[in-house]
C-alpha positions as a Markdown table, in Angstrom:
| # | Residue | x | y | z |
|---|---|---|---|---|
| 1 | Unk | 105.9 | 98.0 | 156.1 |
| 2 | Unk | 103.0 | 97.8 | 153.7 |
| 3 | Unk | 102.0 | 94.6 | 152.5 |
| 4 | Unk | 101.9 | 95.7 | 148.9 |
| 5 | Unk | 106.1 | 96.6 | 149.1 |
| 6 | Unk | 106.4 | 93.4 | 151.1 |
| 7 | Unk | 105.2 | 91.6 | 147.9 |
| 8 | Unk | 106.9 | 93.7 | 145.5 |
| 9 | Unk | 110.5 | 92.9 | 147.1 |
| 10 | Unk | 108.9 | 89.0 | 147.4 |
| 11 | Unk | 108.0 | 89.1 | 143.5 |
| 12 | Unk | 111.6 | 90.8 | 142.7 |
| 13 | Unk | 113.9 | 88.1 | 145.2 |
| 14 | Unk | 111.0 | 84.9 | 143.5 |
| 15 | Unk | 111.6 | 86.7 | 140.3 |
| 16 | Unk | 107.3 | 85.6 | 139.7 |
| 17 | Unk | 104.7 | 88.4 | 139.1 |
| 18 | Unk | 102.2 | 89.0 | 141.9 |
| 19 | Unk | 98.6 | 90.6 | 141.9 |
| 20 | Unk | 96.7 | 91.6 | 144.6 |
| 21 | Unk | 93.2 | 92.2 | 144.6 |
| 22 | Unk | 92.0 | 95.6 | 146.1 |
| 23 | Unk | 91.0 | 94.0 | 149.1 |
| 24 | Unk | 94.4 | 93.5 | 150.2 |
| 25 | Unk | 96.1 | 96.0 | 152.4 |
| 26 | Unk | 97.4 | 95.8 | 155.9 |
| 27 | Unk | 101.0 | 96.5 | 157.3 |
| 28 | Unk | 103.2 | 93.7 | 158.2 |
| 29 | Unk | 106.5 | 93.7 | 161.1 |
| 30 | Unk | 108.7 | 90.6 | 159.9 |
| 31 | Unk | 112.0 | 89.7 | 160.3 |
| 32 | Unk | 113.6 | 86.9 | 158.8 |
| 33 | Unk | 116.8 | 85.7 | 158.2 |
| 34 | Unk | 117.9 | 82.8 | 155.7 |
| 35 | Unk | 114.7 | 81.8 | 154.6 |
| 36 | Unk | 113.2 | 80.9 | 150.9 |
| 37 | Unk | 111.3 | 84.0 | 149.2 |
| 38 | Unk | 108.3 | 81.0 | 148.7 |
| 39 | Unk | 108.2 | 80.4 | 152.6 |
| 40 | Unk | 107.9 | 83.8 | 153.6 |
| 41 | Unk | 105.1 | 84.8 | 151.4 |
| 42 | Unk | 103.1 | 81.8 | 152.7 |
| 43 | Unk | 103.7 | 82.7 | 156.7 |
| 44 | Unk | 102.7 | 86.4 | 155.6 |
| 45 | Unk | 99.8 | 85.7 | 154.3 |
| 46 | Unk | 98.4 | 83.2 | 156.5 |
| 47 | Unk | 99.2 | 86.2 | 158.9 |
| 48 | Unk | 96.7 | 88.3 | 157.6 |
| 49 | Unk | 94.1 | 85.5 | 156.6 |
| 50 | Unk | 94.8 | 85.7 | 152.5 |
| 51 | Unk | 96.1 | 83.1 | 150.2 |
| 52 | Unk | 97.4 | 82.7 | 146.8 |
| 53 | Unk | 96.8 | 81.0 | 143.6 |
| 54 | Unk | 99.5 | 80.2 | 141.4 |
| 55 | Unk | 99.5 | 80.1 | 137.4 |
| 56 | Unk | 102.3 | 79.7 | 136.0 |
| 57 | Unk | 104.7 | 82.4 | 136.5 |
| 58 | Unk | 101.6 | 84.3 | 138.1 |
| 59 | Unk | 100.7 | 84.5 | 141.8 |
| 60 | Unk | 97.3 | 85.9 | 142.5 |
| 61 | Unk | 96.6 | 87.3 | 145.9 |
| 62 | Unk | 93.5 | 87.8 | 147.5 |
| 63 | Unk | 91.5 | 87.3 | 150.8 |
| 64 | Unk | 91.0 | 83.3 | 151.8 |
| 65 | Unk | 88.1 | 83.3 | 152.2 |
| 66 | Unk | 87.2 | 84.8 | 148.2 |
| 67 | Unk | 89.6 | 82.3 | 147.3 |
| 68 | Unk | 87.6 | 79.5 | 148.5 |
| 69 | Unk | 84.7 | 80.8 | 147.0 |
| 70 | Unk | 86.1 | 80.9 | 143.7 |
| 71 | Unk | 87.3 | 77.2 | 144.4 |
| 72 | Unk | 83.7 | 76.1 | 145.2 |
| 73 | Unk | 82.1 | 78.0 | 142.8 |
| 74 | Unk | 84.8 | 76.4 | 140.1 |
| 75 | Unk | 83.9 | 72.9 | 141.7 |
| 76 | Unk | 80.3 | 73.5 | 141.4 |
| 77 | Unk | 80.8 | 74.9 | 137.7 |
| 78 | Unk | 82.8 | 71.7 | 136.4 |
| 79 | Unk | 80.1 | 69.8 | 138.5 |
| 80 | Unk | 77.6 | 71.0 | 136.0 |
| 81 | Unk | 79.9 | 70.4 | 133.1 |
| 82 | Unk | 79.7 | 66.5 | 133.5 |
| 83 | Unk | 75.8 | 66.8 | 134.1 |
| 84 | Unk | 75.5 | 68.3 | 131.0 |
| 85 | Unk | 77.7 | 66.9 | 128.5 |
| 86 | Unk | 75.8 | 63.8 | 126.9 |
| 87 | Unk | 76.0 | 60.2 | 127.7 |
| 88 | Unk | 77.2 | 57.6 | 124.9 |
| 89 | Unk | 77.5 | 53.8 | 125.3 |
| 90 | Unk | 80.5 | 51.5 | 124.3 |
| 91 | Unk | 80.7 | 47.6 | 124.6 |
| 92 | Unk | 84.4 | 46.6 | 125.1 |
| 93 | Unk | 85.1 | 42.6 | 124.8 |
| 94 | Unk | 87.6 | 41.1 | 127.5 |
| 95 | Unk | 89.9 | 38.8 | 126.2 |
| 96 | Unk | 91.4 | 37.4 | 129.5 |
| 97 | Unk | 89.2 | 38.4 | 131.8 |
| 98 | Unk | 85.8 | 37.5 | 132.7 |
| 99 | Unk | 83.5 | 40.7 | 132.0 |
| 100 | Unk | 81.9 | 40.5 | 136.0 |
| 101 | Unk | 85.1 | 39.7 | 137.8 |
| 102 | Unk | 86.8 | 43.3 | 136.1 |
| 103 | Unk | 83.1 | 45.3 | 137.1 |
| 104 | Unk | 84.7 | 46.5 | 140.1 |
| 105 | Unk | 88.0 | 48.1 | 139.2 |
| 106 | Unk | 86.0 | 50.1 | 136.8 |
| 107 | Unk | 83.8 | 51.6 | 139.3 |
| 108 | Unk | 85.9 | 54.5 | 140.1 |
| 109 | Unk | 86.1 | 55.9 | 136.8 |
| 110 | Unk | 82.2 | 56.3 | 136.5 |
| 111 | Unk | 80.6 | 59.5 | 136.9 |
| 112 | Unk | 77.3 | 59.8 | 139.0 |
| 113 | Unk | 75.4 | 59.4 | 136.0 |
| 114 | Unk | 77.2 | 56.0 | 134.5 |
| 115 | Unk | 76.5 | 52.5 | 134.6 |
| 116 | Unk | 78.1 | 49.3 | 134.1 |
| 117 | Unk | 76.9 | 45.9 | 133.2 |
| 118 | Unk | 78.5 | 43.2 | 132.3 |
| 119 | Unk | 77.5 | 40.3 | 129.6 |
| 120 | Unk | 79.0 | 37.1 | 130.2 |
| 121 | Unk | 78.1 | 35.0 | 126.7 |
| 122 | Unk | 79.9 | 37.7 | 125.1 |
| 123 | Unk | 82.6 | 38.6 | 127.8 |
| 124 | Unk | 82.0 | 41.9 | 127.1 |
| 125 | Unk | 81.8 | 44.9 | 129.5 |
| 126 | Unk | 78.9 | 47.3 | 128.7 |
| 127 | Unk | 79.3 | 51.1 | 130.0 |
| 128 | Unk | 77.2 | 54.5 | 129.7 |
| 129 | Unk | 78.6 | 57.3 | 130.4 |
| 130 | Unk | 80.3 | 60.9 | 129.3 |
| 131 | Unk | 83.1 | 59.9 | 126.4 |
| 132 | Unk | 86.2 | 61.1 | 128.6 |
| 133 | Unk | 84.9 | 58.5 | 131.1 |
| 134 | Unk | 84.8 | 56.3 | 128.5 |
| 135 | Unk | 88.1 | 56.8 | 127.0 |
| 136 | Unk | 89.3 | 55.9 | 130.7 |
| 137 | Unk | 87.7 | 52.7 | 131.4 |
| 138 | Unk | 89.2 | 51.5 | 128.0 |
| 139 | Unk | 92.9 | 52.6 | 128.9 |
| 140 | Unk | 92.0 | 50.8 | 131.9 |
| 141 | Unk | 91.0 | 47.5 | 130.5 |
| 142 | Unk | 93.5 | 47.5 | 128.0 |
| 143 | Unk | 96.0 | 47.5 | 130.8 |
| 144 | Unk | 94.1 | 44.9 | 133.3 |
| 145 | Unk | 92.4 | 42.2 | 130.3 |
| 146 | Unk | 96.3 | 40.6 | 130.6 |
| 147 | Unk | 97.2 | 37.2 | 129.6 |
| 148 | Unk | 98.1 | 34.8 | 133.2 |
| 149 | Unk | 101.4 | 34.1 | 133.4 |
| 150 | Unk | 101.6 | 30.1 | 133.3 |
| 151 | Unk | 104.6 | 28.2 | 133.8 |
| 152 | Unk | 105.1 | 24.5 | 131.7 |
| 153 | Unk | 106.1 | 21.3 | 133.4 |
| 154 | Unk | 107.0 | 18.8 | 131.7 |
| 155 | Unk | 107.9 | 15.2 | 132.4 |
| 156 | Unk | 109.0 | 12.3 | 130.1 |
| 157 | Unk | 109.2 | 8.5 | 131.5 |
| 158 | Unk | 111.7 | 6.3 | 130.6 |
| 159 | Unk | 111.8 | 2.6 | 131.4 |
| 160 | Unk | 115.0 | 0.9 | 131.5 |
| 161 | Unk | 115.6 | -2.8 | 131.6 |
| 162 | Unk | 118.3 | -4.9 | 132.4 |
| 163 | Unk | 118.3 | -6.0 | 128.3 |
| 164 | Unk | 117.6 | -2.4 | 127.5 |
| 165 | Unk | 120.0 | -1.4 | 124.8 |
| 166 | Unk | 119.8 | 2.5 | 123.3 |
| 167 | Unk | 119.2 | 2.8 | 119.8 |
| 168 | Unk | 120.3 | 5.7 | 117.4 |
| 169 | Unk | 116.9 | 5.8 | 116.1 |
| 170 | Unk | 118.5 | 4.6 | 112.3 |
| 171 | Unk | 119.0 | 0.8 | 111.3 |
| 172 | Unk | 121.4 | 0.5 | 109.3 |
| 173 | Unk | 121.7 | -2.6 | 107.3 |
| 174 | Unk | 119.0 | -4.5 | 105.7 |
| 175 | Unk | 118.0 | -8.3 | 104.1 |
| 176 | Unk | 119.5 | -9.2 | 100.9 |
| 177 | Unk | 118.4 | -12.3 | 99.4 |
| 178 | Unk | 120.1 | -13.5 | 96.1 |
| 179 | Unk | 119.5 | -16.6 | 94.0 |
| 180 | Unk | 122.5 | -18.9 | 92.9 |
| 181 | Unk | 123.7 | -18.9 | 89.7 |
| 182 | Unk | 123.0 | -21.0 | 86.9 |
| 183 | Unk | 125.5 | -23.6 | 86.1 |
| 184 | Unk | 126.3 | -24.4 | 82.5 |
| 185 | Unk | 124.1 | -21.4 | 81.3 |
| 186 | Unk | 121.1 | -23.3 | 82.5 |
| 187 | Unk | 119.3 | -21.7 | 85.4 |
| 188 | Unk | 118.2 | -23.6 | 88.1 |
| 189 | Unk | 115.1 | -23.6 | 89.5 |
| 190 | Unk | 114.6 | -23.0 | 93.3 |
C-alpha cells in the first residue's frame, strides 16, 4: 500500500493528526497483528529512513535526515540566543554555608559565558551571567544554604552523700524571737 493511506488509517486507529512533507512517498508490505497504532508507525518509518516529530496532538513526518537538520539548526539557533541575551550580575549571601565550599554545585547552571566567585568576609556568592541562569543558581542556593541538623546532649551531675538529704527547694519555718513580758506594768529590760 502507499505510505500516505498507511498513515491515514495510523492517524484514524491513534486518533492524532499527521503531516507528511512532500518528500514522503514510497509503498510499504506490513502485516501486523495485535500491535499499538504508536509502535507501528515508528517500525514503518524507520523502514523507509523518516522520522516524526510530535506536537501535541500533531505528528509531523518527514525524511530523518531533514529532521536532524532542523534539530541542529534549532540547537545552533537557541545557541545564539544565550550569546546574545545580556549578562547581569547578582551577589547572593549564604547563611549556612561558606560561599567557596557551595562554588561547585553551582557550576552546572552557568552558561559558557558566566562566572562565579566567591567572597568569603561577606559569605556571599558573586555570579555573572544571563538572568534565567541567574534565577536558577538562586532556587538552587535557596534549597542547599540549610541549617545542620545538630542533636543536644545534655548531662547533669549529681553528688550524693551518705548524709545527703533531698530538699523541696522551700524552707518552711523561720526564727521568732520575742521579748518577755513586763511584770507589774513595768517593762523589763533585757
Amino acid at each position: 500500500a502507499d505510505i500516505h493511506n498507511i498513515l491515514r488509517l495510523l492517524s484514524d486507529v491513534g486518533n492524532v493528526n499527521i503531516i507528511t512533507s512532500d518528500a514522503v512517498s514510497g509503498r510499504v508490505t506490513i502485516r501486523m497483528k495485535n500491535v499499538p497504532w504508536d509502535q507501528a508507525l515508528d517500525v514503518i518509518l524507520r523502514a523507509k529512513g523518516f522520522g516524526q516529530v510530535r506536537e501535541g496532538n500533531l505528528l509531523r513526518v518527514a525524511p530523518a535526515t531533514d529532521l536532524e537538520k532542523e534539530r541542529d539548526g534549532e540547537i545552533a539557533r537557541m545557541k545564539q540566543m544565550v550569546m546574545l541575551k545580556p549578562l547581569e550580575t547578582r551577589l547572593i549571601p549564604l547563611s549556612y554555608s561558606q560561599a567557596g565550599a557551595i562554588l561547585p554545585q553551582l557550576q552546572y547552571t552557568l552558561s559558557p559565558r558566566g562566572k562565579l566567585t566567591s567572597d568569603d568576609r561577606t559569605n556571599m556568592v558573586i555570579a555573572r551571567d544571563i538572568a534565567t541562569n541567574l534565577d536558577l543558581m538562586e532556587r538552587l542556593i535557596r534549597n542547599l544554604d540549610t541549617q545542620t541538623p545538630q542533636v543536644l546532649i545534655e548531662a547533669r551531675i549529681v553528688e550524693a552523700r551518705t548524709n545527703y538529704s533531698k530538699e523541696m527547694g522551700i524552707q518552711w519555718g523561720g526564727n521568732f524571737a520575742m521579748a518577755p513580758y513586763a511584770v507589774m506594768g513595768r517593762p523589763r529590760r533585757v
